[in-house]
C-alpha positions in Angstrom: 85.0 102.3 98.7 86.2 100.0 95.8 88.9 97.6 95.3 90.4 98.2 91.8 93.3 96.4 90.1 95.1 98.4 87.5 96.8 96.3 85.3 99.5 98.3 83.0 99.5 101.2 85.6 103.1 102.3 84.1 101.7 103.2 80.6 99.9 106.4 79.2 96.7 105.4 80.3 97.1 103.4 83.4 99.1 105.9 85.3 96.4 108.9 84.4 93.7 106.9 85.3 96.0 105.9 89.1 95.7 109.3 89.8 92.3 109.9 88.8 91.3 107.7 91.4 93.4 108.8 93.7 92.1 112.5 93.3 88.6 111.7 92.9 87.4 108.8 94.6 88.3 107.4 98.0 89.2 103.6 96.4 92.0 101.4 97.5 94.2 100.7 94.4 96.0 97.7 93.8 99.1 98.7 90.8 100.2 95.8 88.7 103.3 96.6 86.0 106.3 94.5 85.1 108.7 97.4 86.7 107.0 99.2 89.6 109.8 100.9 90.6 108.4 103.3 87.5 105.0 103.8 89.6 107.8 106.4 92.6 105.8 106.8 95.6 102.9 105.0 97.0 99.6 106.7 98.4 98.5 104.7 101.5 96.1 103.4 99.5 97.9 101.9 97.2 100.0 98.4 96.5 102.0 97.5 94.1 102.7 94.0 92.4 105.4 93.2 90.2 104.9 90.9 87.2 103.5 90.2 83.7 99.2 89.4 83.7 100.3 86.1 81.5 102.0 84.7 85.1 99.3 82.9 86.5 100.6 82.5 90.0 101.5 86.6 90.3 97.7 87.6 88.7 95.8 85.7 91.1 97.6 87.2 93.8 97.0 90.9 92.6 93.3 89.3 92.4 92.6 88.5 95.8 89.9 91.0 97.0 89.8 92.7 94.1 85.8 94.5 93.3 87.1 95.6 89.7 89.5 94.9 87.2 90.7 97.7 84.8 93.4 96.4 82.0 95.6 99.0 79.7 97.9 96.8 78.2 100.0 96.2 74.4 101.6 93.4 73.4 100.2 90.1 72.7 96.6 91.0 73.8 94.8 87.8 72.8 97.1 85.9 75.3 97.0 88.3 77.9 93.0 88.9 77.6 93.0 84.5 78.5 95.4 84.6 81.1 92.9 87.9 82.1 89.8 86.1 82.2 91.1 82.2 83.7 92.3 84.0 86.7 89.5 86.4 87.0 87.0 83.2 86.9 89.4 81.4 89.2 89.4 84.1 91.8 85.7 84.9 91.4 86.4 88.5 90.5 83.7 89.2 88.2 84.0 92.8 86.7 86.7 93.9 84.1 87.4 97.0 81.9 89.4 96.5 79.3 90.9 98.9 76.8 91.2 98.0 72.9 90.8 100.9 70.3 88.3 102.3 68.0 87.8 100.8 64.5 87.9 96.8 65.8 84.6 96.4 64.7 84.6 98.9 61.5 82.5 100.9 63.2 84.2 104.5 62.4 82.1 106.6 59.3 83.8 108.0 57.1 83.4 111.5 58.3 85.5 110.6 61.0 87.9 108.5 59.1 87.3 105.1 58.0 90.8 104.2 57.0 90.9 103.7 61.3 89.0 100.9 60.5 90.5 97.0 61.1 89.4 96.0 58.0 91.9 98.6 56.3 94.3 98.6 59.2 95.4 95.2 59.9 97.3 96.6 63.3 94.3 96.3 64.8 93.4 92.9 64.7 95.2 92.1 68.5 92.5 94.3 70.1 89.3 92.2 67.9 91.1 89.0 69.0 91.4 89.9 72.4 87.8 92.1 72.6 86.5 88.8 71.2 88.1 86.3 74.2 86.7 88.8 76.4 83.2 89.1 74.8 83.3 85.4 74.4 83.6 85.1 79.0 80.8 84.9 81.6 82.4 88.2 83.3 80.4 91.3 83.8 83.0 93.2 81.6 82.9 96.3 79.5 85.5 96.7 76.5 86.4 100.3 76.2 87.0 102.1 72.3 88.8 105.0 72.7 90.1 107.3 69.8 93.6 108.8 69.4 94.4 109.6 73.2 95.8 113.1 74.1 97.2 114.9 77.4 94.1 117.3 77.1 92.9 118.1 81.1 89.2 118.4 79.3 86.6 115.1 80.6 84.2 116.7 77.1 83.4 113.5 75.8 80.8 110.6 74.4 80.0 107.3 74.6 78.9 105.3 71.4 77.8 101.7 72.0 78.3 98.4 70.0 76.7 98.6 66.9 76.6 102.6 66.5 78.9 104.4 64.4 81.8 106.1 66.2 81.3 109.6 67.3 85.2 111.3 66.9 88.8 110.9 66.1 90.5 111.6 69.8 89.8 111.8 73.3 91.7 112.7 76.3 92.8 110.2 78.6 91.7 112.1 81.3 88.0 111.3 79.6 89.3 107.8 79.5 90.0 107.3 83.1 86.6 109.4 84.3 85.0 106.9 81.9 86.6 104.3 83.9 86.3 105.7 87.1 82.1 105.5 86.6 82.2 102.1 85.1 83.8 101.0 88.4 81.3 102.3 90.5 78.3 101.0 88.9 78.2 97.4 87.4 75.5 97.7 85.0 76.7 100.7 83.6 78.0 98.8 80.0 77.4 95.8 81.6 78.7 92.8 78.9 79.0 95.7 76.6 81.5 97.6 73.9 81.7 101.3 75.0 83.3 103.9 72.3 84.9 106.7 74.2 85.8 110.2 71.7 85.8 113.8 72.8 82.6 115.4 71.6 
């Protein structure tokens, strides 16, 4: 049994990858959002906390006993990757999963579609910034690249790493929080590493 925080569990990605854990694994899940009462009815082994992950005091609460971290947030990303990693190193919680998106790196071919790419879309540059503070810690993290995320039930997918070119356009976010779900449950698995996640 694990103890995972999910950070953004209210959004898209969070909340499919709550009950992913909940269906497949037997982990105690700590739910942070900044309005819970969105998260309805909690499993026994679940707990929710209420608050924003750049509130210092409210993080390190949600830290305490935490085994993993996964993070699915939007907004100032940078700022919330810092907060992220001060409190982690504070708390001595070593491992966290972080998504940012495909094309930070300009890694995606052609074939796939390199207009994806940050250095021809500039909407991008919150998830280098905040891959880079991340990148940049002494935690045991994994920064996750997904493409275009869809309600597909399929888990079909690959992983490209750092440095290889990306291998598809979408991915399901069931893929996403199976992806997740193994990278919790086995700390070298894209240990200090840059995972692309696409349906194959």
């Amino acid at each position: 049994m694990t103890n995972v925080l999910i950070i953004g569990a209210t959004g898209s990605v969070g909340s499919v990858t709550r009950q992913y854990f909940l269906d497949h694994t037997d982990d105690q899940l700590t739910l942070m959002a900044r309005n819970t009462r969105r998260l309805g009815q909690l499993s026994d082994r679940e707990r929710a906390v209420t608050g924003s992950v750049t509130d210092a005091a409210t993080l390190k609460d949600a830290l305490k006993g935490q085994d993993v971290v996964f993070a699915a947030l939007s907004g100032n990303l940078a700022g919330m990757a810092k907060s992220l990693v001060t409190a982690m190193d504070e708390m001595g919680v070593k491992r966290l999963l972080f998504i940012a998106s495909m094309g930070i790196y300009n890694e995606i071919p052609a074939s796939v579609g390199a207009s994806g790419n940050l250095a021809t879309n500039p909407m991008l540059q919150g998830y280098r910034n905040a891959a880079d503070v991340i990148e940049a810690s002494d935690l045991n993290y994994t920064v996750i690249r997904p493409g275009w995320f869809d309600n597909g039930n399929d888990t079909d997918y690959q992983v490209t790493k750092k440095g290889e070119p990306f291998g598809g356009h979408d991915v399901s976010r069931q893929s996403i929080a199976d992806l997740v779900m193994r990278l919790a449950h086995d700390e070298t698995l894209g240990s200090r590493d840059s995972l692309g996640i696409n349906r194959k």
